[in-house]
C-alpha positions as CSV (number, residue, x, y, z in Angstrom):
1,X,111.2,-17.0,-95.7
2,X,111.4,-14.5,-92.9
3,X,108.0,-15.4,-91.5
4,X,109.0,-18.6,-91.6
5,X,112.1,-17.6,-89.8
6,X,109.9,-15.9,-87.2
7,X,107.0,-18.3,-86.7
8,X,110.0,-21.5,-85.9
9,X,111.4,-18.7,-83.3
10,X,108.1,-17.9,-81.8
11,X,107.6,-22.3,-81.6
12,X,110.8,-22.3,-79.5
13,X,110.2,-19.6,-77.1
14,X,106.7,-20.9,-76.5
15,X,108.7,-25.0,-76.3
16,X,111.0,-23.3,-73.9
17,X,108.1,-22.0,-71.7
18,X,106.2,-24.7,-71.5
19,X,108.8,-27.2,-70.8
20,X,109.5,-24.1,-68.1
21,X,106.6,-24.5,-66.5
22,X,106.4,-28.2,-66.7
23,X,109.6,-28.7,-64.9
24,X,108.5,-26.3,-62.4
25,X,105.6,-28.4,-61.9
26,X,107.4,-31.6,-61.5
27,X,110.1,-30.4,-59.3
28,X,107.4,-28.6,-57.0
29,X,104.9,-32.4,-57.1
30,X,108.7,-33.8,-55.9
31,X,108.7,-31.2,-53.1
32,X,105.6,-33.2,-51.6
33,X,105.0,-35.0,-49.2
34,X,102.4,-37.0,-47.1
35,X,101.1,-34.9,-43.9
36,X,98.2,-36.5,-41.9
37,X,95.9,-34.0,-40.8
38,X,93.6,-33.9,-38.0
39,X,91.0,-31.5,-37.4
40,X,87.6,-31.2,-35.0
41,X,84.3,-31.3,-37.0
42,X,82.7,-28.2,-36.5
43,X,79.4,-27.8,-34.1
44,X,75.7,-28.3,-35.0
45,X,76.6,-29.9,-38.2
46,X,76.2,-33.4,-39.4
47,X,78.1,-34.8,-42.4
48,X,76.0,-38.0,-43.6
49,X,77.8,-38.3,-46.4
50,X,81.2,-39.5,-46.9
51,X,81.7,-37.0,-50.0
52,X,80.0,-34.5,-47.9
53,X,83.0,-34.5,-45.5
54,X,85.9,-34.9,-47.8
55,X,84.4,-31.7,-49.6
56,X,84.4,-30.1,-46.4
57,X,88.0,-31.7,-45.6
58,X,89.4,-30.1,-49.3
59,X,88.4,-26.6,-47.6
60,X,91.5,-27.3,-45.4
61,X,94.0,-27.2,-48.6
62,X,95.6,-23.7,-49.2
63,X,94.4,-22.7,-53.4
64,X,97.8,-24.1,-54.4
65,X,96.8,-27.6,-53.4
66,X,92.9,-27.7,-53.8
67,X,93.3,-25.7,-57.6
68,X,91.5,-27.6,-60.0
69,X,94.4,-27.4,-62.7
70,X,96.6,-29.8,-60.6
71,X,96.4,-33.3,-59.8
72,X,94.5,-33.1,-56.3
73,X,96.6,-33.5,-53.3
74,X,94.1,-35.7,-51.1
75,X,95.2,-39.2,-50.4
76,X,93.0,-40.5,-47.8
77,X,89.7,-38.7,-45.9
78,X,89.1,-40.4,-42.7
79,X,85.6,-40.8,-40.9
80,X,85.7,-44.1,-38.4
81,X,88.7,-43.9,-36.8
82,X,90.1,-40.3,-36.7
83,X,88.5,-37.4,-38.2
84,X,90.8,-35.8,-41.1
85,X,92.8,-36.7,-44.0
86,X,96.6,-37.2,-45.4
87,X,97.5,-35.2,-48.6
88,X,100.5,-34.5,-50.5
89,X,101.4,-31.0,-49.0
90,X,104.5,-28.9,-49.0
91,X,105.6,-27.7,-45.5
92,X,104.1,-23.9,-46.8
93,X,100.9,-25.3,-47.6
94,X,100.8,-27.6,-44.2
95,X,101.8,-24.3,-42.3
96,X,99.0,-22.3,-44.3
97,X,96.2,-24.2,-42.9
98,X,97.4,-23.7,-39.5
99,X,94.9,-20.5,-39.8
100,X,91.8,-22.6,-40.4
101,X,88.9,-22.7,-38.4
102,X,89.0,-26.8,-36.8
103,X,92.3,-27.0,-37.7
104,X,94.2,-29.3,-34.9
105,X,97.4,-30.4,-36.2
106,X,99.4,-31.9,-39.4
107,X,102.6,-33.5,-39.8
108,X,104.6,-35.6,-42.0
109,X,103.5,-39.4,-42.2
110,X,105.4,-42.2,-40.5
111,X,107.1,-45.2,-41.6
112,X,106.3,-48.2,-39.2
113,X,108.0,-50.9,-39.2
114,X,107.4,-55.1,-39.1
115,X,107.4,-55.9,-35.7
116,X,104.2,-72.6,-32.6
117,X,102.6,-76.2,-31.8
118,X,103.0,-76.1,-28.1
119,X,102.5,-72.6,-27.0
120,X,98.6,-73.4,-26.4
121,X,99.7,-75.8,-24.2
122,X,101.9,-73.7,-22.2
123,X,99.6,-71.1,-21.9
124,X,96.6,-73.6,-20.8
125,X,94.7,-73.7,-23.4
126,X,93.3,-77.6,-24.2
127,X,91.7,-78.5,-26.7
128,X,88.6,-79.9,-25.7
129,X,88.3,-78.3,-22.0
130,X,88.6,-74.7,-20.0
131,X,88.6,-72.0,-21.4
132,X,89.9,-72.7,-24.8
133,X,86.5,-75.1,-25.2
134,X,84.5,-72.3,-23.2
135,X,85.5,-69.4,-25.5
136,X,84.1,-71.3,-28.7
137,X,87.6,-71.2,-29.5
138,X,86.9,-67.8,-31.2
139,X,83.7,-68.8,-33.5
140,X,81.9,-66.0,-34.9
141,X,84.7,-63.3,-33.9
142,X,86.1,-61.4,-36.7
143,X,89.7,-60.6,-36.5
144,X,91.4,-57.8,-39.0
145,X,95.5,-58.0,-39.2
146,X,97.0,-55.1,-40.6
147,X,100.2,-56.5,-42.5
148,X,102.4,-57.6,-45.4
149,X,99.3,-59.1,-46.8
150,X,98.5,-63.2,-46.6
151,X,99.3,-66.3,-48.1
152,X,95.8,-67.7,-48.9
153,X,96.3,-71.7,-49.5
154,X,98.4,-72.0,-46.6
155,X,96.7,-75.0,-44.8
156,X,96.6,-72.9,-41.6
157,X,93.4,-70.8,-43.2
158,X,91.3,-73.8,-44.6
159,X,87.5,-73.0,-43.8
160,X,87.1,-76.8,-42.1
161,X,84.5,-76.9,-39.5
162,X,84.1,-73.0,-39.8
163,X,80.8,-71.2,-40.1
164,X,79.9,-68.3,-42.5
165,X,80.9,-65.1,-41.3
166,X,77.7,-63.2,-39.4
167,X,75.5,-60.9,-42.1
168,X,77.2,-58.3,-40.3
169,X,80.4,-58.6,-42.2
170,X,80.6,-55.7,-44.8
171,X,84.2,-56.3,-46.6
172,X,86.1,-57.4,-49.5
173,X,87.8,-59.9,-51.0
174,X,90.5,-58.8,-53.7
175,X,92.3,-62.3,-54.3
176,X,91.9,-64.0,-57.8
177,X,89.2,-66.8,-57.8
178,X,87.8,-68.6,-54.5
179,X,90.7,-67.5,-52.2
180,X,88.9,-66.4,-49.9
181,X,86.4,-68.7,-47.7
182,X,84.7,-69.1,-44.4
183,X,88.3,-68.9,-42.7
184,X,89.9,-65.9,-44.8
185,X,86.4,-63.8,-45.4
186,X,88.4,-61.0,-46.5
187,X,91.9,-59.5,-47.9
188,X,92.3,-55.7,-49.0
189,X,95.1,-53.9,-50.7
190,X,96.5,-49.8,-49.1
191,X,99.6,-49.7,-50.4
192,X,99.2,-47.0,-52.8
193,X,102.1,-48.0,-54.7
194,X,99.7,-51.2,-56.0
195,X,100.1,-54.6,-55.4
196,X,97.5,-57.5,-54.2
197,X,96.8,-58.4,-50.8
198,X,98.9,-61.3,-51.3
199,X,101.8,-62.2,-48.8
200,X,105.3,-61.6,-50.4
201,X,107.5,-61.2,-47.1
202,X,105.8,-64.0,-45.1
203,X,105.0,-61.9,-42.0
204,X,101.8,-61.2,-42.7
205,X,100.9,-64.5,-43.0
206,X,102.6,-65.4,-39.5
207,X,101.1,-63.4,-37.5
208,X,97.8,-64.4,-39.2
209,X,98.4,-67.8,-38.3
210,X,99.6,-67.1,-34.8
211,X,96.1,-65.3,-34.4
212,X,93.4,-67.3,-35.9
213,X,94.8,-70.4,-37.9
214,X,93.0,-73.3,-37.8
215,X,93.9,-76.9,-36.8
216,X,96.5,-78.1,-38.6
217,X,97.5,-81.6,-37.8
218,X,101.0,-83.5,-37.8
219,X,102.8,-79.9,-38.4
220,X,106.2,-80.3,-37.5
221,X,109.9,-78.4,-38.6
222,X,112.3,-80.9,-40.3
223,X,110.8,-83.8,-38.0
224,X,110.6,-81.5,-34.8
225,X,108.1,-80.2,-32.7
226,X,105.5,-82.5,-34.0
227,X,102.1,-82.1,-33.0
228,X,98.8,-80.6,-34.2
229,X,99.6,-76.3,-34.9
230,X,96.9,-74.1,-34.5
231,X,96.0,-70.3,-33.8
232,X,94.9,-68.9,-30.2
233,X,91.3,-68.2,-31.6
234,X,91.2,-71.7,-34.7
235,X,87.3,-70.9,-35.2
236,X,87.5,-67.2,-35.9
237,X,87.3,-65.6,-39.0
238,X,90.6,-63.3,-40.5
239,X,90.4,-60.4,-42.7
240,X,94.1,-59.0,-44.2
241,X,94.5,-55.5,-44.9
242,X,98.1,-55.4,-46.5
243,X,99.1,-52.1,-45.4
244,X,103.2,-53.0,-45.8
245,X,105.6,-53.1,-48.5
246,X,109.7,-53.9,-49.0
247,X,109.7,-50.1,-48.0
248,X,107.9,-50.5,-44.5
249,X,104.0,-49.2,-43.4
250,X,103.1,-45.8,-44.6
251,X,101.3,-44.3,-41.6
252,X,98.2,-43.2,-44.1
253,X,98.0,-46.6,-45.4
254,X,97.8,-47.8,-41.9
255,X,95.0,-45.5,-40.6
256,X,93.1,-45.9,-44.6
257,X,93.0,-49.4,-43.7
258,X,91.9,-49.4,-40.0
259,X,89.0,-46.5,-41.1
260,X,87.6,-49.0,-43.5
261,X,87.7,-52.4,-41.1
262,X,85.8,-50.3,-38.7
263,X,82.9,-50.4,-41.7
264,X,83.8,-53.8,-42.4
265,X,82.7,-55.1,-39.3
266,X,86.2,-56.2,-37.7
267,X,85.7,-57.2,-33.9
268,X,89.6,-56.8,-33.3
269,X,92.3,-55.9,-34.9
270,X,95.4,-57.0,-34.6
271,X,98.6,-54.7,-35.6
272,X,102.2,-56.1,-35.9
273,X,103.6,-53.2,-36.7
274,X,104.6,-49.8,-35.1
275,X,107.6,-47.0,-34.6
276,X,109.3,-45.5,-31.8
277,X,107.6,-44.0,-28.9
278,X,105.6,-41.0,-30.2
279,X,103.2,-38.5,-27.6
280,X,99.7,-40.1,-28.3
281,X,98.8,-37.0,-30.2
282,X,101.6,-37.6,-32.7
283,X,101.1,-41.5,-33.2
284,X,98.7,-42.4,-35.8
285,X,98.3,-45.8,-35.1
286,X,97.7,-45.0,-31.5
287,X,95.0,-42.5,-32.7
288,X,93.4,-44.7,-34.9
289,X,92.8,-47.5,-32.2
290,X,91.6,-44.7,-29.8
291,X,88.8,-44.4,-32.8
292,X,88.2,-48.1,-33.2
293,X,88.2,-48.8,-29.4
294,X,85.0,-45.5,-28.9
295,X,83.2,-48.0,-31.8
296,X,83.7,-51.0,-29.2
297,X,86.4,-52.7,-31.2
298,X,89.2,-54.2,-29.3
299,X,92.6,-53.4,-30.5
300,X,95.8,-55.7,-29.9
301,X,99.5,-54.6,-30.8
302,X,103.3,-55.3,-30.8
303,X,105.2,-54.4,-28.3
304,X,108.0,-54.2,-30.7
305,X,111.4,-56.0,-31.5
306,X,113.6,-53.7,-29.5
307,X,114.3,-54.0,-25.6
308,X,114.7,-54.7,-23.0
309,X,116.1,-51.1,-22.3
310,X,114.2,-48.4,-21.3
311,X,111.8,-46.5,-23.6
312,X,112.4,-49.8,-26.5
313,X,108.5,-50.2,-26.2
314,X,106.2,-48.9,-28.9
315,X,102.1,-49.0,-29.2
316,X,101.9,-48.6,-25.3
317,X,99.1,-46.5,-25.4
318,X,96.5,-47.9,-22.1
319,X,93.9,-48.5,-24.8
320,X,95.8,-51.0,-26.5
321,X,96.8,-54.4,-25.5
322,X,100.6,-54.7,-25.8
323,X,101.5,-57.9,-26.3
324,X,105.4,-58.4,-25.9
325,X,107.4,-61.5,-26.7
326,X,108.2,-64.1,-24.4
327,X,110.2,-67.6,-23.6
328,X,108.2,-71.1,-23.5
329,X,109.2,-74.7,-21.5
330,X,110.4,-76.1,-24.4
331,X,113.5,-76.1,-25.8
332,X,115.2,-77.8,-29.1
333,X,118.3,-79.1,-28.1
334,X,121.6,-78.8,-30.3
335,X,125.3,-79.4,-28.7
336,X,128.7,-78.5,-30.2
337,X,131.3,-80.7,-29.2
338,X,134.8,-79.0,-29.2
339,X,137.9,-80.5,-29.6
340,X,138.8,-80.1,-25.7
341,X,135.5,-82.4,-25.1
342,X,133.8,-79.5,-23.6
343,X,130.2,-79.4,-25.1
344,X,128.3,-76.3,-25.4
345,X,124.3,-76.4,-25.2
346,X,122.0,-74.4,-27.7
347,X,119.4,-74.7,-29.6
348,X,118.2,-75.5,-33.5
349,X,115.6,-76.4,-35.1
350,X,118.0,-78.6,-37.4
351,X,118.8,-81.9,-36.4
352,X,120.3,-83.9,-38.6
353,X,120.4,-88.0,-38.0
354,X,123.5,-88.7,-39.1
355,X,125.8,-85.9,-38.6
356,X,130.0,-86.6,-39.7
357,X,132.1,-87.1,-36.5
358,X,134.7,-85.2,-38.4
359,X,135.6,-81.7,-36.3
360,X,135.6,-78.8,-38.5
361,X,137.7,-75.5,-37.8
362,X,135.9,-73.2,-35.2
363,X,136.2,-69.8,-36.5
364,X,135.2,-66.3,-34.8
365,X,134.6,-63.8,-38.3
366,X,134.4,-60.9,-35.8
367,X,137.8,-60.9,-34.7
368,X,138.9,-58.6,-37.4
369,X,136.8,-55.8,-36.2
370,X,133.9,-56.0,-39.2
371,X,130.7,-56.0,-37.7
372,X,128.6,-57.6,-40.8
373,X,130.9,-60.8,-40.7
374,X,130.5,-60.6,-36.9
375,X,126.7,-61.1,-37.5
376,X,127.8,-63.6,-40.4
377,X,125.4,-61.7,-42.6
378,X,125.2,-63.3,-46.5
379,X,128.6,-63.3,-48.7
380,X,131.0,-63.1,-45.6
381,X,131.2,-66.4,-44.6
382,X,132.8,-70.0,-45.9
383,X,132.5,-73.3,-46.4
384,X,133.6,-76.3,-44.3
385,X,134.0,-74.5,-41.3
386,X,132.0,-73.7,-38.3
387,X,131.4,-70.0,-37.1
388,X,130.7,-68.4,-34.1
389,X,128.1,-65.9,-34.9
390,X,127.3,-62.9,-32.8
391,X,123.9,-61.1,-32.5
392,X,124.2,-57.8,-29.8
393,X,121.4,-57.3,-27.6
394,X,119.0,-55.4,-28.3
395,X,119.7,-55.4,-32.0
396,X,117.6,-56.6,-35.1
397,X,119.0,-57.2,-38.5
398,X,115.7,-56.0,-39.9
């Protein structure tokens, strides 16, 4: 009975020490976090293969990290675009390395953020002459858009009248079935967290579209702006690399996904996404397209959504084209006639034929001082009235 006694005590104590150690573990994996590392290959030696460098890369992790009884701590090792890795580090083990031989620097990841049928026309582009017609319209260019991820029936990437992608194209296509085609040669999934490279926010596909979608004819928006819609480049070929989530861009994920498109075989690539000013040292993005542009690819980026104060621009590093928003000549007329008979000219896409003469109640939800009903944001507004709806300048609800 007593060793019985003493052999359920000695169970416990040995319970209570492992579940010790286990929460020690846990709460010390929650004390990590994602640095990106950069650091200068070393002279007279050649890495020719890619596990060759992420060995040498591990060398950089203090013992804690790099111990073969934990989970390793590398997330991504870069070779195309910047030369070092991201791993889950704790700010003692990133300051550690600081005393490593081609160490440069290492930092905690960023979160970027998300950044028509007539603009072709606007900007001269016609269809069948100058220099739309003399650029091929983009045939055989291979454009890679780092986003949300893509829709891939939208009519906009239909493969009609487009040739196979040259031999030259290297990539992957991670959509179910025959997604992908002669337009869409190409979708890829970095979010960690999992996920397909299919669009759930829309914005991927958007800016997709604005890039390289091909012809689309008798596109309109409830019966306006009809006309045929189409892409700056219809003839080129798009590959996704879903880098974003509900949570925003992981700066790794971004720079994962840009190191591989250089091996793809991406001519340009196109980023809607970015952060806040950075110095060019500290911005990964801006980095990574100083990589792509040394391997002759062209990189184009957002210019942002804030503005137009000072310092409001982001990815305005000179080797990037920033492209920035801007008005067109055309305009979608709406007026709202008041009860004085004064009208007041705007604009909306809505334009209903038969709209009731009846005046409704004009109603300003700001006045009492709550800015979310100011902005008539979702459950602050009612029915049968119209509202006067403010947006600040400057400001962006996302």
């Amino acid at each position: 009975m007593e060793n019985k006694r003493y052999r359920v005590l000695t169970y416990m104590k040995f319970m209570s020490l492992v579940t010790c150690i286990f929460s020690k573990i846990v709460a010390s994996q929650d004390s990590l976090e994602t640095y990106v590392v950069h650091v200068k290959l070393p002279n007279n030696q050649a890495f020719d293969e890619p596990e060759d460098l992420e060995s040498w890369y591990l060398s950089f992790l203090p013992a804690t990290a790099s111990s073969a009884n934990e989970q390793s701590h590398m997330v991504y090792s870069y070779r195309n675009v910047v030369t070092g890795f991201a791993a889950r580090l704790s700010p003692e083990e990133a300051r550690a390395m600081k005393t490593k031989d081609g160490f440069v620097s290492a930092r905690p990841q960023r979160v970027l953020a998300l950044h028509t049928t007539h603009t072709p026309n606007f900007l001269g582009l016609h269809q069948n002459s100058g220099f739309w017609e003399g650029s091929n319209y983009g045939k055989g260019v291979i454009i890679g858009l780092f986003d949300t991820g893509i829709t891939p029936n939208h009519p906009s990437f239909s493969d009609e009248g487009v040739p196979p992608p040259l031999t030259k194209w290297k990539g992957k296509c991670e959509l179910n079935g025959n997604a992908c085609n002669n337009k869409l040669i190409g979708a890829r999934n970095f979010v960690r967290s999992g996920g397909s490279p299919v669009d759930e926010g829309g914005h991927g596909t958007l800016t997709s579209r604005f890039a390289a979608g091909n012809h689309v004819k008798d596109a309109k928006v409830f019966g306006n702006a009809f006309g045929t819609a189409s892409g700056v480049a219809p003839l080129a070929h798009l590959a996704m690399y879903r880098v974003c989530s509900l949570i925003g861009c992981l700066e790794s994920d971004t720079l994962a996904a840009m190191d591989a498109a250089v091996e793809d075989g991406v001519d340009i690539m196109s980023i809607s996404i970015g952060a806040g000013t950075a110095p060019f040292f500290d911005d990964g993005p801006a980095l990574g397209a100083f990589g792509a542009m040394q391997k002759g690819i062209f990189v184009s980026c957002s210019a942002g959504n804030s503005g137009p104060g000072n310092t409001t621009l982001s990815n305005e590093a000179p080797w990037i084209l920033t492209v920035g928003a801007s008005t067109i000549d055309r305009r979608i007329k709406a007026t709202a006639l008041l009860g004085n008979k004064d009208e007041l000219d705007g604009e909306s896409v809505f334009q209903p034929k038969e709209f009731p003469p009846t005046l409704l109640p004009l109603v300003y939800p700001g006045i009492n001082g709550d800015r979310n009903t100011s902005w008539c944001l979702e459950g602050t507004l009612m029915s049968r009235e119209r509202w006067c709806c403010v947006r600040e300048a400057g400001e962006s609800e996302g």
